[in-house]
ROZA-107701 format. One record per atom (N, C-alpha, C): residue number from 1; chain; x, y, z. Coordinates in nm, 4 decimals. Each point is the difference from the previous one (the first is absolute). Example, Ala and Ser with C-alpha at 12.3 -4.5 7.8 and 13.67 -1.06 7.14 Angstrom:
<pts>
<pt seq="1" mol="A" u="1.3190" v="-0.5690" w="0.7800"/>
<pt seq="1" mol="A" u="-0.0890" v="0.1190" w="0.0000"/>
<pt seq="1" mol="A" u="0.0900" v="0.1200" w="0.0000"/>
<pt seq="2" mol="A" u="-0.0350" v="0.1050" w="-0.0720"/>
<pt seq="2" mol="A" u="0.0820" v="0.1190" w="0.0060"/>
<pt seq="2" mol="A" u="-0.0770" v="0.1090" w="0.0730"/>
</pts>
This chain:
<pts>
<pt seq="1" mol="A" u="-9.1565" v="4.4760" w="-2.1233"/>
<pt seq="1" mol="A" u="-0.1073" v="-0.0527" w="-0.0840"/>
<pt seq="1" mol="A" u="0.0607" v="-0.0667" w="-0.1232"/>
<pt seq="2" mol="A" u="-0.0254" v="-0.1031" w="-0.0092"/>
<pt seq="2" mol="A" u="0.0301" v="-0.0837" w="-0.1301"/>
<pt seq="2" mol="A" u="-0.1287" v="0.0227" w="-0.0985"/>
<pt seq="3" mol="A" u="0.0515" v="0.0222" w="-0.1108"/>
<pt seq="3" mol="A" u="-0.1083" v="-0.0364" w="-0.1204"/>
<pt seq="3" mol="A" u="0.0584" v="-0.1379" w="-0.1245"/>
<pt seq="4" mol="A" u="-0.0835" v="-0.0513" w="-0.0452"/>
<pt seq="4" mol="A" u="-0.0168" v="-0.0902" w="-0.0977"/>
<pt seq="4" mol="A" u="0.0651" v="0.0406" w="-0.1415"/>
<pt seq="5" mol="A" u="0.1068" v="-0.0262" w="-0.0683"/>
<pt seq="5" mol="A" u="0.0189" v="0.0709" w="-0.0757"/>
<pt seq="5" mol="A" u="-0.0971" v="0.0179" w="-0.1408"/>
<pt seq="6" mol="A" u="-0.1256" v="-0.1116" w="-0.0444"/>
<pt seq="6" mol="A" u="-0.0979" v="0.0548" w="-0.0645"/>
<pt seq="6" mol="A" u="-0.0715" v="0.1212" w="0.0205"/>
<pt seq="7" mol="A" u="-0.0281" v="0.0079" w="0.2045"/>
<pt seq="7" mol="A" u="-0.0442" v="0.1096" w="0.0426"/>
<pt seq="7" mol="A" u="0.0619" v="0.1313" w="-0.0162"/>
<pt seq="8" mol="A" u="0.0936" v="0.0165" w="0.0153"/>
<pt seq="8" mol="A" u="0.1185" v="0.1102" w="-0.0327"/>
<pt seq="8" mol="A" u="-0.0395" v="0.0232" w="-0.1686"/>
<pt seq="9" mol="A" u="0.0163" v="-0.0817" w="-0.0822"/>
<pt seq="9" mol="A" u="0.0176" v="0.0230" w="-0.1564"/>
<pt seq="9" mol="A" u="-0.1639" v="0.1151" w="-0.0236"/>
<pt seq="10" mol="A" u="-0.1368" v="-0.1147" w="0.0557"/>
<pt seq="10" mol="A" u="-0.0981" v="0.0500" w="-0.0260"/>
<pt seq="10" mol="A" u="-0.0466" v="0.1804" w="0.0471"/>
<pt seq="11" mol="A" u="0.1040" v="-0.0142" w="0.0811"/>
<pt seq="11" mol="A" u="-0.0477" v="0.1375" w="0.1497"/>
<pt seq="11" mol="A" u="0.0954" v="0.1255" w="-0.1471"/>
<pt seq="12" mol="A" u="0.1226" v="-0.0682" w="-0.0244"/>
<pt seq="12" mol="A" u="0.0899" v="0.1237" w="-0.0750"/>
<pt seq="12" mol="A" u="-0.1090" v="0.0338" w="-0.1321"/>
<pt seq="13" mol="A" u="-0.0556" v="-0.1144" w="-0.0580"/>
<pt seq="13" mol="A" u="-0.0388" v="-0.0177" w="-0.1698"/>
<pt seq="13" mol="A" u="-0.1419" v="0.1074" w="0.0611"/>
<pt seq="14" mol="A" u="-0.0935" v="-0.0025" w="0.1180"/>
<pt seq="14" mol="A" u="-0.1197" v="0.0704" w="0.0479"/>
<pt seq="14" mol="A" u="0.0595" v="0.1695" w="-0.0556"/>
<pt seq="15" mol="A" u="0.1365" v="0.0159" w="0.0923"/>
<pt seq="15" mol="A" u="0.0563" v="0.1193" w="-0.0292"/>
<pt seq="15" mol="A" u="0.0386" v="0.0554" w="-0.0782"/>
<pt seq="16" mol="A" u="0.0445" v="-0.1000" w="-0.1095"/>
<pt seq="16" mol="A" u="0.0100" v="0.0757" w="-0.1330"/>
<pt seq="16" mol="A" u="-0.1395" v="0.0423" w="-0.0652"/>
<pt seq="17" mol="A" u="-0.0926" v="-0.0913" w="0.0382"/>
<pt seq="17" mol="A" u="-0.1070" v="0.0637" w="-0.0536"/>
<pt seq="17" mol="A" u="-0.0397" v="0.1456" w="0.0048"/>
<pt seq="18" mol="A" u="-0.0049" v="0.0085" w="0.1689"/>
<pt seq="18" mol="A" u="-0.0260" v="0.1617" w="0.0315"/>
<pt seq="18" mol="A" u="0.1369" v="0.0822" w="-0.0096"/>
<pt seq="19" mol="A" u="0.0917" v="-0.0347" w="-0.1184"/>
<pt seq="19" mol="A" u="0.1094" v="0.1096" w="-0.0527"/>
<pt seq="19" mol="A" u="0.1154" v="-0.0492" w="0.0823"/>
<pt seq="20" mol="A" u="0.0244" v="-0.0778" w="0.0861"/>
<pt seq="20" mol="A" u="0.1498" v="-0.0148" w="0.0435"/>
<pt seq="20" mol="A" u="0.0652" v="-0.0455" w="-0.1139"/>
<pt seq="21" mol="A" u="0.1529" v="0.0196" w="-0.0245"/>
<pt seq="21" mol="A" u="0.0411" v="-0.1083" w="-0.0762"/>
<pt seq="21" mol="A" u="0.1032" v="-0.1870" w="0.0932"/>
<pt seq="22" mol="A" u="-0.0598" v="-0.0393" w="0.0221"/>
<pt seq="22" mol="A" u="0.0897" v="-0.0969" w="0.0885"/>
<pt seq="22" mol="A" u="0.0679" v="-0.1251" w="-0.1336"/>
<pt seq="23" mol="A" u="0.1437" v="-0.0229" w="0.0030"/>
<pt seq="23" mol="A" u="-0.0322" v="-0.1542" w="-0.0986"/>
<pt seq="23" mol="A" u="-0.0136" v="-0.1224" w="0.0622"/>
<pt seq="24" mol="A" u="-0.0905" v="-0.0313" w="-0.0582"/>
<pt seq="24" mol="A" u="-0.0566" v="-0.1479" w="0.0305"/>
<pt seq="24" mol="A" u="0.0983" v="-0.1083" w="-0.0277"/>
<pt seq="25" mol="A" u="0.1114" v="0.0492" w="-0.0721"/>
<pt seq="25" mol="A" u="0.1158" v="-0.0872" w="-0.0163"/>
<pt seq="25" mol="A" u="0.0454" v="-0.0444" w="0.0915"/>
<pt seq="26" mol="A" u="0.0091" v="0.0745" w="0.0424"/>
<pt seq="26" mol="A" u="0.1743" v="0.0037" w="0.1228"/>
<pt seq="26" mol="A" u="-0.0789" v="-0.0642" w="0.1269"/>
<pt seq="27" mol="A" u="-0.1228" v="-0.0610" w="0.0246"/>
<pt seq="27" mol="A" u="-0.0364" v="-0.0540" w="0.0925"/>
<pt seq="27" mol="A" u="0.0165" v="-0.1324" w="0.0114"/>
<pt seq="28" mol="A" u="0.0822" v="-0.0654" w="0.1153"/>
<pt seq="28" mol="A" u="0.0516" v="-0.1423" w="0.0307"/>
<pt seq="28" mol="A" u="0.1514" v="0.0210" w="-0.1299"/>
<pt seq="29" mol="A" u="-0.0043" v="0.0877" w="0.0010"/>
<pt seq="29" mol="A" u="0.1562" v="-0.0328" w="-0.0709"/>
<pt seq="29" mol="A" u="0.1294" v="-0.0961" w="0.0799"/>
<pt seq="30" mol="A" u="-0.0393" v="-0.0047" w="0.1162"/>
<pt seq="30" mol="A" u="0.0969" v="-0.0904" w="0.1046"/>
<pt seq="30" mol="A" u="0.0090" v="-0.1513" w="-0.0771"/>
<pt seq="31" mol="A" u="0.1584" v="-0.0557" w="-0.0306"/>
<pt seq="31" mol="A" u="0.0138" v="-0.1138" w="-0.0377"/>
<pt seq="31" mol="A" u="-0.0785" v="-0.0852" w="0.0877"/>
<pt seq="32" mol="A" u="-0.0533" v="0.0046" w="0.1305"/>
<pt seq="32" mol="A" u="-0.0756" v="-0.1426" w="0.0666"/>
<pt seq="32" mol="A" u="-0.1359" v="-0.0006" w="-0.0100"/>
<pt seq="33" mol="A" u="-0.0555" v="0.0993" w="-0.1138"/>
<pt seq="33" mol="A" u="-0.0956" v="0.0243" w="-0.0564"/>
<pt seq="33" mol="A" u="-0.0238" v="-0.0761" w="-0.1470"/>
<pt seq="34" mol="A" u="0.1405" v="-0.0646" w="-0.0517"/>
<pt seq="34" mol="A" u="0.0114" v="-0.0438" w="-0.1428"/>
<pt seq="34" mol="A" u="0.0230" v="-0.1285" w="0.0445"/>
<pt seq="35" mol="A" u="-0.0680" v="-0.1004" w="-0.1276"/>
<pt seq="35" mol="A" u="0.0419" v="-0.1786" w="0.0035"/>
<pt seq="35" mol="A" u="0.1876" v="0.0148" w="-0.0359"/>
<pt seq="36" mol="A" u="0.0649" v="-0.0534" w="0.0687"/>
<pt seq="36" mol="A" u="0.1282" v="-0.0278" w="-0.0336"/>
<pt seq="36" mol="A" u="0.0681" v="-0.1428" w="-0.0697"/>
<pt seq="37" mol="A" u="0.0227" v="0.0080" w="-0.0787"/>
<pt seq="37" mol="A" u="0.0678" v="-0.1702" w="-0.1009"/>
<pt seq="37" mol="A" u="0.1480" v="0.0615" w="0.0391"/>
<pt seq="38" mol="A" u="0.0603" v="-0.1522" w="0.0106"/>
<pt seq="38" mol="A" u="0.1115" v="-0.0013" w="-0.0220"/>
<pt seq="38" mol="A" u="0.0362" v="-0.0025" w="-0.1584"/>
<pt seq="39" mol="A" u="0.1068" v="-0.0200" w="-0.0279"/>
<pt seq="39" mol="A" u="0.0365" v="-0.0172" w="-0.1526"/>
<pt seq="39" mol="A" u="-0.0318" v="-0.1232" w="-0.0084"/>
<pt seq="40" mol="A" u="-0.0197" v="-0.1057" w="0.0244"/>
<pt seq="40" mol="A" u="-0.0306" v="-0.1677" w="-0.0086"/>
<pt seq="40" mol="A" u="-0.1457" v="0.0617" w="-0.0584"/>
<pt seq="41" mol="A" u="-0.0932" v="-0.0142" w="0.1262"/>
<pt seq="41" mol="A" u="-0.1554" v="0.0151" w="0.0227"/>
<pt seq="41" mol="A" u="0.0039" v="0.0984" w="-0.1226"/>
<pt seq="42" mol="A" u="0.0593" v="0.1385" w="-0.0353"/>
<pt seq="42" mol="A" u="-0.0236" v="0.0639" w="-0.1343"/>
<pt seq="42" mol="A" u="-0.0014" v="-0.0295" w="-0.1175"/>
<pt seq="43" mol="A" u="0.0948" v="-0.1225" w="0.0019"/>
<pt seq="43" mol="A" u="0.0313" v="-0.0871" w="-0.1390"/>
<pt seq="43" mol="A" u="-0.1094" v="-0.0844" w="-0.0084"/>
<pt seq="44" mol="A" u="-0.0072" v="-0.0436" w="0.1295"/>
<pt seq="44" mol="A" u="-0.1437" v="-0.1296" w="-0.0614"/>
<pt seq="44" mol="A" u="-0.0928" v="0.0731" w="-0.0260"/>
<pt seq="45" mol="A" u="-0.0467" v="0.1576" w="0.0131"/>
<pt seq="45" mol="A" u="-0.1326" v="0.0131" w="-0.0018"/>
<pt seq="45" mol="A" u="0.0066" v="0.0133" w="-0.1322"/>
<pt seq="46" mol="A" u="0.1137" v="0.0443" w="-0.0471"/>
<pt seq="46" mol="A" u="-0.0324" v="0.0837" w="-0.1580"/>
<pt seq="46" mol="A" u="-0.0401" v="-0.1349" w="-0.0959"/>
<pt seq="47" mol="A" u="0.0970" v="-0.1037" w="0.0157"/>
<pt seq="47" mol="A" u="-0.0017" v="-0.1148" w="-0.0804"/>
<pt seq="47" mol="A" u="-0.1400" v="-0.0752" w="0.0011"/>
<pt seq="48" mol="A" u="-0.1146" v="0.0498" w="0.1403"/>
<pt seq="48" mol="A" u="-0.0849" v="-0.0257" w="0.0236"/>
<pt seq="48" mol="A" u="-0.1064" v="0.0659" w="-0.0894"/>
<pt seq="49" mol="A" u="0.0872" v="0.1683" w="-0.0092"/>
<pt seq="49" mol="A" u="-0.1219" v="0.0625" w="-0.0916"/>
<pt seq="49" mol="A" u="-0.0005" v="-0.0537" w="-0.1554"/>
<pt seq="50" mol="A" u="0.1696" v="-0.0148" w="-0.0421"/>
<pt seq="50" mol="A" u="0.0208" v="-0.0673" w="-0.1083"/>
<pt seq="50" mol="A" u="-0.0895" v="-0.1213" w="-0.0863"/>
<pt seq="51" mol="A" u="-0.0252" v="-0.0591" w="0.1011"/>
<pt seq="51" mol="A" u="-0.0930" v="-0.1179" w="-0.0012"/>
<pt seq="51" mol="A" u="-0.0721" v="0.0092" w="-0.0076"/>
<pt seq="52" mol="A" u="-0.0804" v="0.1223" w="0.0481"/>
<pt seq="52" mol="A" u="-0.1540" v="-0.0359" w="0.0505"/>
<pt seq="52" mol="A" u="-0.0296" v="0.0757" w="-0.1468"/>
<pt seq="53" mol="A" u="0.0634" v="0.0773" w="-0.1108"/>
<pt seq="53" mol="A" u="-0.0285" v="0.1021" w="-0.0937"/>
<pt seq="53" mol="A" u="0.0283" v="-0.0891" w="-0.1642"/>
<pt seq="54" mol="A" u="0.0880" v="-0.1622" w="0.0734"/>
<pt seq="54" mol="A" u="-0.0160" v="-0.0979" w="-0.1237"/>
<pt seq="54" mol="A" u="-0.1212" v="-0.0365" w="-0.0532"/>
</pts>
């Protein structure tokens, strides 16, 4: 059975309600779960935020 990982987050956060403790952190912690920049693509974004805060 596969679940959705929103579905997973919502099903653990239900359980803490009724007293589990689960962390909601550590869900999709898998790097192919995160946007990845290279150092190029990282540099332009910042110079992007730079800009956008002139």
């Amino acid at each position: 059975m596969q679940i959705s990982p929103s579905m997973l987050m919502a099903l653990l956060a239900a359980k803490n309600i009724l007293g589990e403790e689960h962390d909601l952190w550590n869900v999709n912690t898998e790097r192919s779960y995160h946007e990845e920049f290279t150092q190029q693509e990282w540099q332009k974004r910042q110079q992007e935020l730079k800009a956008a805060q002139v």
